[in-house]
N, C-alpha and C positions, 0 to 999 in steps of 0.2 A: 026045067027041072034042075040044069047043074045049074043054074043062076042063083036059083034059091037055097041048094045044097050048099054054094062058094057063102051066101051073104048069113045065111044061118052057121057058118064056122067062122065067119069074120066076126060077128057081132060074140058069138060063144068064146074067142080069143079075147075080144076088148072087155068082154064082161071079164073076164077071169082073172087079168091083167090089172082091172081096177079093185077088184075082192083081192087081190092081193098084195097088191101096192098099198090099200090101207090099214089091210092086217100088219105089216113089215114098218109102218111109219107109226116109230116112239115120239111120245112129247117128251119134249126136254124143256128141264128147265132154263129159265131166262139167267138164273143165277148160279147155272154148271157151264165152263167152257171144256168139253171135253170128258175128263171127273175131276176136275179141280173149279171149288167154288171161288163165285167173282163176284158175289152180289155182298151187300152191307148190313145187313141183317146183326150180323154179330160182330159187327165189329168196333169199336170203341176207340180211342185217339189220345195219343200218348200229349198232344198236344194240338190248335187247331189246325185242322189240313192233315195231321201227320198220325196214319192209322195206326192201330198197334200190332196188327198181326198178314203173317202173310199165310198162304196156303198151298197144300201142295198136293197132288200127285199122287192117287192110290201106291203102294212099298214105292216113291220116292222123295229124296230128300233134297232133289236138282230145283233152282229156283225158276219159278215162271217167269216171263218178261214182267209182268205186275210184280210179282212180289220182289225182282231189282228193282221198280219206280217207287215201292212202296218200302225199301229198306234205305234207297237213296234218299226219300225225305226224313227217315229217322236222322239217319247219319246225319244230316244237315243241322236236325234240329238237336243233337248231339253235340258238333259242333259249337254251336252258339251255346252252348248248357254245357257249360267243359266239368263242373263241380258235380256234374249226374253221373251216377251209375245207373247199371239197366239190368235185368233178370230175362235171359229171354227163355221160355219156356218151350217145351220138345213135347206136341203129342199127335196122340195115334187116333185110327178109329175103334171099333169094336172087334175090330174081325181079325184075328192073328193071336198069338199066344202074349202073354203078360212078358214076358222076358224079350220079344221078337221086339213089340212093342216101346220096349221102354228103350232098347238100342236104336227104333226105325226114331222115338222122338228127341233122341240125344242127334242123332244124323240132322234133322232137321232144325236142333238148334244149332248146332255145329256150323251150320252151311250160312244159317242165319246172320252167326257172330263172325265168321270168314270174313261176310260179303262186308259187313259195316267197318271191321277191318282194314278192307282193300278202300272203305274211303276218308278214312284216317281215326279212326276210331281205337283209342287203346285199347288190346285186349284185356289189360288189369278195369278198364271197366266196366267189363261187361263179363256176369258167370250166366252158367247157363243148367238148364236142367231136365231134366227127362221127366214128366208123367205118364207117357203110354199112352193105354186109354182108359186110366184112374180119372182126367178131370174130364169130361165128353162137354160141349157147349151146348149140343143137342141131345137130349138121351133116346131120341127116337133112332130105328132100323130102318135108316132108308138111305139110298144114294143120295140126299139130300143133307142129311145127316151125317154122312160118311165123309163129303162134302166136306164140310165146316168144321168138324171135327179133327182133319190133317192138318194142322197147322204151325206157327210158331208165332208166342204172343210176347210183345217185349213189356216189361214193366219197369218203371222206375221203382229204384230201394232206396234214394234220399233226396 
């Protein structure tokens, strides 16, 4: 009788244990590290190998290790294009106020123009600019969207 009592609460813990283990286990996506997107989807190249934009960080504008790999092949190709100027643009997601927004994507340009800076990039060529979350690349409500949406996109202006 307690054999059955002990194996009838063993098997009632392991069942409960697995009901709830996969209630608690989110998919994530392949192209979120954390909430900062890493997948390619939207993203475009200022030239070949060399993307245009990096990503960041629900409210921050600190760069990821990718988006230093990915502002150190701008600089590069900066460098060799010394006659370029560049636009890098500052945005947001949906969610925070329009004013909050348009400060979080001027931070994010800011941080942008810094880093190409520190690898010899003249600040006279490169201005930068805030949309918030006036231009969304995704207009969809999702963490996927939110994603892709925090970014900083550099464009050339000649």
């Amino acid at each position: 009788m307690t054999l059955n009592t002990n194996l009838k609460n063993i098997l009632l813990v392991i069942f409960t244990t697995l009901i709830l283990s996969a209630c608690s286990t989110a998919k994530k996506s392949a192209d979120i590290e954390g909430d900062v997107y890493t997948g390619k989807e939207t993203v475009e190249f200022l030239a070949a190998g060399v993307p245009d934009r990096v990503f960041f960080a629900t409210n921050k504008s600190s760069l990821t290790t990718a988006s230093r790999a990915t502002l150190r092949k701008q600089a590069t190709f900066l460098r060799k294009n010394k006659n370029l100027n560049v636009t890098i643009e500052g945005h947001a997601d949906e969610r925070g106020t329009r004013e909050y927004n348009l400060a979080l994507g001027e931070r994010r340009a800011n941080a942008a123009k810094d880093y190409l800076m520190t690898y010899g990039i003249s600040g006279k060529r490169i201005s930068v600019i805030s949309y918030g979350k006036e231009k969304p690349v995704n207009p969809k409500s999702s963490p996927l969207a939110w994603s892709q949406n925090r970014r900083s996109v550099t464009v050339k202006v000649n």
